[in-house]
C-alpha positions in Angstrom: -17.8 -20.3 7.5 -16.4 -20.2 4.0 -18.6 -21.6 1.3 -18.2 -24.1 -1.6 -17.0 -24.1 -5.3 -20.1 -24.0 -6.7 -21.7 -21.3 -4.6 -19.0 -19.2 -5.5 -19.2 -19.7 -8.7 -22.7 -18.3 -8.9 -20.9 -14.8 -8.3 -18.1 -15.3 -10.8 -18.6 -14.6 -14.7 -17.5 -16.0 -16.6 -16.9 -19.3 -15.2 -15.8 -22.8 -16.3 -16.0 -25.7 -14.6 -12.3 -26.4 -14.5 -12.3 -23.0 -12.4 -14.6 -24.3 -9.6 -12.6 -25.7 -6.4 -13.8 -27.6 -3.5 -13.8 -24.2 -1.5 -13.8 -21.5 -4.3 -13.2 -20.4 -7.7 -9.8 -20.0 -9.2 -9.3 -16.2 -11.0 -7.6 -16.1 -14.3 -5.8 -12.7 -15.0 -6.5 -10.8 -17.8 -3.6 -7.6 -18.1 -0.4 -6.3 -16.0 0.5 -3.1 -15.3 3.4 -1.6 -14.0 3.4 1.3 -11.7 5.3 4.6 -13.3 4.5 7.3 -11.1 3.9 7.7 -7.1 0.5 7.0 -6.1 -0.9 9.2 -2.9 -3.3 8.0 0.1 -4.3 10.9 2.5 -6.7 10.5 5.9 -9.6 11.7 3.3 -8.9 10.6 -0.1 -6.4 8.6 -2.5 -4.8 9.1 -5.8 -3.5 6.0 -7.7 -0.6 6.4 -9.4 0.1 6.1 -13.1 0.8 2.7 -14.4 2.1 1.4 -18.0 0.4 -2.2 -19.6 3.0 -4.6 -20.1 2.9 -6.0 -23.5 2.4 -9.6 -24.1 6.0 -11.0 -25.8 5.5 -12.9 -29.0 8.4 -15.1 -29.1 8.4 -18.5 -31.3 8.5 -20.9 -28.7 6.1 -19.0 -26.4 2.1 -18.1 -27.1 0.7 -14.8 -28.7 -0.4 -13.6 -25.0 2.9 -14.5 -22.8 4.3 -12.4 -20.4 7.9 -12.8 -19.2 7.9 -10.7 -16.0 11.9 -9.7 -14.4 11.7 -9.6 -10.5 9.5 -6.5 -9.2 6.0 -5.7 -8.2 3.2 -5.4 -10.8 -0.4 -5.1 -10.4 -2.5 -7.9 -12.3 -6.1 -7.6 -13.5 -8.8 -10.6 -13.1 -10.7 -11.4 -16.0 -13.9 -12.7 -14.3 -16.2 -10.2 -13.1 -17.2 -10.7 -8.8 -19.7 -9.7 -7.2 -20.1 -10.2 -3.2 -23.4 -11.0 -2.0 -24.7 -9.5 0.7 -24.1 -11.5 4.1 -20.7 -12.5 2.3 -17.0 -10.9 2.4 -14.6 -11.6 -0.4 -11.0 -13.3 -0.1 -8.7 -13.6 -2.9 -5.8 -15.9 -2.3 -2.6 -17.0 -4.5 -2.7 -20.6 -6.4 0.5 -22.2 -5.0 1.7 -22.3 -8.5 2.5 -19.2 -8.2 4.8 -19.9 -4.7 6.8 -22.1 -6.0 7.1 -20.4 -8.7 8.6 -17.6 -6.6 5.8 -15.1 -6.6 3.1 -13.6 -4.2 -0.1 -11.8 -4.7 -1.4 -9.5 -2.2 -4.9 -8.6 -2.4 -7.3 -6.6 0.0 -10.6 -7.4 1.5 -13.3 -7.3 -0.8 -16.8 -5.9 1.2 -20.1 -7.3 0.7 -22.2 -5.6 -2.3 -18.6 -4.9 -4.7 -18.9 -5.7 -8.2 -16.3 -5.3 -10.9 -13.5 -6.8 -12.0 -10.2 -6.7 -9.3 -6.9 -6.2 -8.9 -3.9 -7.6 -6.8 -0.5 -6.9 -6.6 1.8 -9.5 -7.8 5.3 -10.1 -6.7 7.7 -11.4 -8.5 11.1 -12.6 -6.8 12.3 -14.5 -9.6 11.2 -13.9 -13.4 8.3 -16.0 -14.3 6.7 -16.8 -17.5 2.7 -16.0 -17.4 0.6 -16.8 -20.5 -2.9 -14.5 -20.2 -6.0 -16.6 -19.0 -3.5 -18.4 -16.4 -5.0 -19.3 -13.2 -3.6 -17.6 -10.8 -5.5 -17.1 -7.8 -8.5 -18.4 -6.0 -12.1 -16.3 -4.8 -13.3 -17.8 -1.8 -16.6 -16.3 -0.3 -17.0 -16.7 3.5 -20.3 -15.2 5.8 -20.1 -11.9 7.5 -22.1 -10.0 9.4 -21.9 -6.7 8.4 -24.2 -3.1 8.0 -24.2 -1.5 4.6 -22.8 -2.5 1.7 -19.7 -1.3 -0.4 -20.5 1.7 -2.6 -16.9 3.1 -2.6 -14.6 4.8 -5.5 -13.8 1.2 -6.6 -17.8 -0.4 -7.4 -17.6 -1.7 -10.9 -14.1 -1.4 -12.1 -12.5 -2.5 -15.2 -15.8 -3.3 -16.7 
């Protein structure tokens, strides 16, 4: 069973209350990268690959912290912290905005006991204008059995 806004919330910092959603809390991003070299994901380890931080444009009729982002893929920091409580798994899903706006964001499952501050890939099929602190995803929290809790490579990133 997925649970509500506001119990989500308790495991998303910072929050405001325009964030919280009837069934979880929308994710603001933060920073985009773009990948600049090959990345490498073996049967026993895995080597992320170089990426660049796309600057913000300053134009005159856009904000300080715009970006304007041509069709490709680009991987997009959240600027809330998460942490998944135990007897919880984590699913981040794209605002619709974002669809009809002709982008996608992939994510991955995020195991009970990760903390840190994520990442998903966001596609972009037709160039798009973000401004930073855009909401453009949404945490939902559903209950999971599970044994052990994550304590991999990724616990507490982009602190």
């Amino acid at each position: 069973m997925y649970r509500d806004g506001a119990f989500v919330s308790d495991y998303v910092s910072p929050t405001t209350h325009a964030q919280i959603q009837p069934n979880g809390v929308d994710l603001t991003f933060d920073a985009v990268f773009e990948p600049v070299e090959s990345g490498r994901i073996s049967r026993n380890d895995k080597q992320v690959g170089e990426r660049r931080r796309v600057p913000a444009e300053e134009r005159e009729r856009k904000g300080p912290e715009t970006y304007v982002l041509p069709p490709g893929g680009y991987v997009v920091r959240y600027d809330e912290l998460i942490r998944v409580p135990e007897g919880h798994v984590g699913f981040v899903y794209p605002r619709s905005s974002l669809m009809r706006n002709g982008c996608m964001l992939n994510t991955a499952v995020w195991d009970a006991g990760y903390e840190g501050r994520g990442e998903g890939l966001l596609q972009v099929h037709h160039e798009i204008e973000l401004e930073r602190g855009a909401r453009i995803a949404q945490f939902v929290l559903s209950e999971a059995e599970h044994e052990g809790t994550y304590d991999g490579s990724y616990q507490g990133e982009n602190r």
